[in-house]
C-alpha positions as CSV (number, residue, x, y, z in Angstrom):
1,X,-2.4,-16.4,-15.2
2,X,-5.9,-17.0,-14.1
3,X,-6.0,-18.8,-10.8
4,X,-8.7,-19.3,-8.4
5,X,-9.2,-20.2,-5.1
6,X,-12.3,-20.8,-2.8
7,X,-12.1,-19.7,0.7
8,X,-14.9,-19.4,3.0
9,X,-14.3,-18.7,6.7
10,X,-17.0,-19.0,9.3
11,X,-20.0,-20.9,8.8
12,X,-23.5,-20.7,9.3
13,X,-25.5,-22.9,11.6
14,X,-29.0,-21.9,11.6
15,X,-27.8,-19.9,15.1
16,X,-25.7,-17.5,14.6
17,X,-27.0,-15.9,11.1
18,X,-25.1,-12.2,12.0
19,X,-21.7,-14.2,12.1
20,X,-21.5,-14.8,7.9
21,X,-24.0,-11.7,6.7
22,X,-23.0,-12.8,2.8
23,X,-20.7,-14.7,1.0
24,X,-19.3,-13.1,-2.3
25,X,-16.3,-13.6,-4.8
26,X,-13.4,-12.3,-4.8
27,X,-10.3,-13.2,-7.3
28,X,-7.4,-14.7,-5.8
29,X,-5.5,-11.7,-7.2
30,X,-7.7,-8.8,-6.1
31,X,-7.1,-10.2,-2.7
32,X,-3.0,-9.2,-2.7
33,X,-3.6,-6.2,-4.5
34,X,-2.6,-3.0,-3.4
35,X,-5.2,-0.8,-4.7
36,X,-8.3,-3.0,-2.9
37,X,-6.4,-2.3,0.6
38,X,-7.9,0.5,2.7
39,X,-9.5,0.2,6.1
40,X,-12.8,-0.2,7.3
41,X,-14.2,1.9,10.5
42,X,-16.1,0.4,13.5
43,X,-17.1,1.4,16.3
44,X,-16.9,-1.6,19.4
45,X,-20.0,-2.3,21.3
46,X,-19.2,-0.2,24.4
47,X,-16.8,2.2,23.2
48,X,-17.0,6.1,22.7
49,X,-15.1,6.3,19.3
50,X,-14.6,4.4,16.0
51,X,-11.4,2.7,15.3
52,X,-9.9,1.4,11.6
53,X,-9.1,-1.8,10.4
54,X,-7.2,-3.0,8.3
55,X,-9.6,-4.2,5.5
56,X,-9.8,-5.3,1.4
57,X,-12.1,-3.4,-0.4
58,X,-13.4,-5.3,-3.7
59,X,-17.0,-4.8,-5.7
60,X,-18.4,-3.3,-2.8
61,X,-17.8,-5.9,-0.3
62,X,-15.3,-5.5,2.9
63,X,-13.5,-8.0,4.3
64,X,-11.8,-6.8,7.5
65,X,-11.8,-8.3,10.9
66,X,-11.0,-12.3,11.4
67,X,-11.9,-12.9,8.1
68,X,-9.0,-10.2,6.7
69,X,-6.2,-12.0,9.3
70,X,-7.4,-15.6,7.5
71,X,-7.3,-14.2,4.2
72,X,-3.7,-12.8,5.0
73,X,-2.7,-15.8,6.6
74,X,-3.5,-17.7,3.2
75,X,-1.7,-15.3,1.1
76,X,1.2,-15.9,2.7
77,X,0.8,-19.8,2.7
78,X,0.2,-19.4,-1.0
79,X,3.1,-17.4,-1.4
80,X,5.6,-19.4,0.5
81,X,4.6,-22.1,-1.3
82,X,5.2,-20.7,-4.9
83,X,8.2,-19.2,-3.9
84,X,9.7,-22.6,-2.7
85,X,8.3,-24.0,-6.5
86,X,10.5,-21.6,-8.1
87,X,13.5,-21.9,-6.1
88,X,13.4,-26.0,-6.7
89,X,14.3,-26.6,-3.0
90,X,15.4,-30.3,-2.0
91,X,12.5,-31.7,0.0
92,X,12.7,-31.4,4.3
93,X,12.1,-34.8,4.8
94,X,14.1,-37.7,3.3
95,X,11.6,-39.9,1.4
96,X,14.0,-43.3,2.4
């Protein structure tokens, strides 16, 4: 199955160009899968050490940070919502 998906987070203004530093493609299923998932080393403003996140690795982009907990929160909206399509579940709300 080849599906796609667009998804950009952030935006860019004019103002704040360090906020989006590129905008790539990724396909929807390199996003869930295992083998892109890794973590991603930064160091805080401020801090003495680095510290890893949990990040998706794919055609030499990252995507860790905010943009990683968006990305995960759509995953799992995408797959609640085919796993509700395949178990045919009676709508929540009464249609009369």
């Amino acid at each position: 199955m080849n599906r796609k998906a667009l998804i950009v987070w952030g935006g860019w203004d004019g103002h704040q160009p360090k906020e989006v530093a590129e905008i790539f493609r990724v396909p929807l299923e390199a996003l869930s899968d295992p083998r892109h998932r890794s973590t991603y080393r930064w160091k805080r403003p401020g801090q003495s050490s680095e510290s890893d996140y949990p990040a998706i690795h794919y055609g030499g982009q990252v995507i860790w940070g905010l943009t990683y907990s968006f990305t995960q929160t759509f995953l799992e909206l995408i797959r609640d919502r085919e796993s509700l399509g395949r178990h045919r579940h009676p709508p929540l709300i009464s249609s009369k």
